[in-house]
C-alpha positions as CSV (number, residue, x, y, z in Angstrom):
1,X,35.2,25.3,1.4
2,X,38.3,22.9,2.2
3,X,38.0,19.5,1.3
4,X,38.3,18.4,4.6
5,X,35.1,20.0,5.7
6,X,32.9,18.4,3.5
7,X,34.4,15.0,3.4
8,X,33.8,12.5,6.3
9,X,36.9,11.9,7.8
10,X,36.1,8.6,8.7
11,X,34.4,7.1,5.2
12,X,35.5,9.7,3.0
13,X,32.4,9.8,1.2
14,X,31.1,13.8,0.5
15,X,28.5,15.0,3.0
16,X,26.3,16.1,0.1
17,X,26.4,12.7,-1.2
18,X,25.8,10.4,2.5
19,X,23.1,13.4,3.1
20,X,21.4,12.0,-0.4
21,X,22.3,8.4,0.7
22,X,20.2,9.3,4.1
23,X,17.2,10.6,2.3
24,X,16.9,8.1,0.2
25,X,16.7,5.4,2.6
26,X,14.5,7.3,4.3
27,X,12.4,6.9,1.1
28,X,12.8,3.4,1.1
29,X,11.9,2.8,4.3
30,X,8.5,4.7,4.1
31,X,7.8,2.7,1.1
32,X,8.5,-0.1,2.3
33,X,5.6,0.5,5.1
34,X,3.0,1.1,2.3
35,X,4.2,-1.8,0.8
36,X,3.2,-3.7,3.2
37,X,-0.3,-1.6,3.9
38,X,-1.3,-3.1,0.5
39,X,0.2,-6.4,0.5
40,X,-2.8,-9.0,-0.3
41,X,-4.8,-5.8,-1.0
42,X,-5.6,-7.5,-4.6
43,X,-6.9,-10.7,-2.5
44,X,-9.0,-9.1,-0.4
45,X,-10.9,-7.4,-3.3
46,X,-11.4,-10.9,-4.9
47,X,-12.4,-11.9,-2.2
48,X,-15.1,-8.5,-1.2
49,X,-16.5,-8.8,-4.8
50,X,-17.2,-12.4,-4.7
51,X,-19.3,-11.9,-1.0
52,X,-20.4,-8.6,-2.7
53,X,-21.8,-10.7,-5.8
54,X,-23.5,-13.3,-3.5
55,X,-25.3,-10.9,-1.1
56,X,-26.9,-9.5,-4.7
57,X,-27.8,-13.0,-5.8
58,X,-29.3,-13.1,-2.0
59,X,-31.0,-9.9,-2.6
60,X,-32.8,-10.5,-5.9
61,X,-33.7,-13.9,-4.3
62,X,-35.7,-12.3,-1.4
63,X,-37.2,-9.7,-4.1
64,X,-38.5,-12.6,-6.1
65,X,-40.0,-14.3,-3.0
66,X,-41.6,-11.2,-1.7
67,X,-42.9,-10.2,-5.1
68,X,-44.6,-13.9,-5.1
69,X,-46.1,-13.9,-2.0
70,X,-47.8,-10.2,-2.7
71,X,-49.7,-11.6,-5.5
């Protein structure tokens, strides 16, 4: 194949090459979108284990109390 059909006449970059360039922002951009689907993801756990931990603490509470009112 010529060189001048697998150049870009304008940049004069290879077509294989901007095709690559082209998937791989692509990539990026996808990634970035995920990226921001888990940003603060590791806050938010904190923050779900330490309500998580209370509502047990709540729990056994209320066992204790109906355990002492049945005897």
């Amino acid at each position: 194949m010529p060189r001048d059909q697998t150049v870009c006449k304008y940049c004069g970059v290879s077509y294989l090459i901007l095709h690559e360039f082209k998937v791989m922002e692509e990539k990026i951009k996808a990634m970035e979108k995920e990226m921001k689907f888990y940003e603060g993801s590791v806050e938010r756990e904190k923050g779900l284990r330490e309500e998580l931990q209370s509502l047990y603490q709540d729990l056994e509470r209320c066992r204790a109390d109906g355990e002492s009112k049945t005897e």
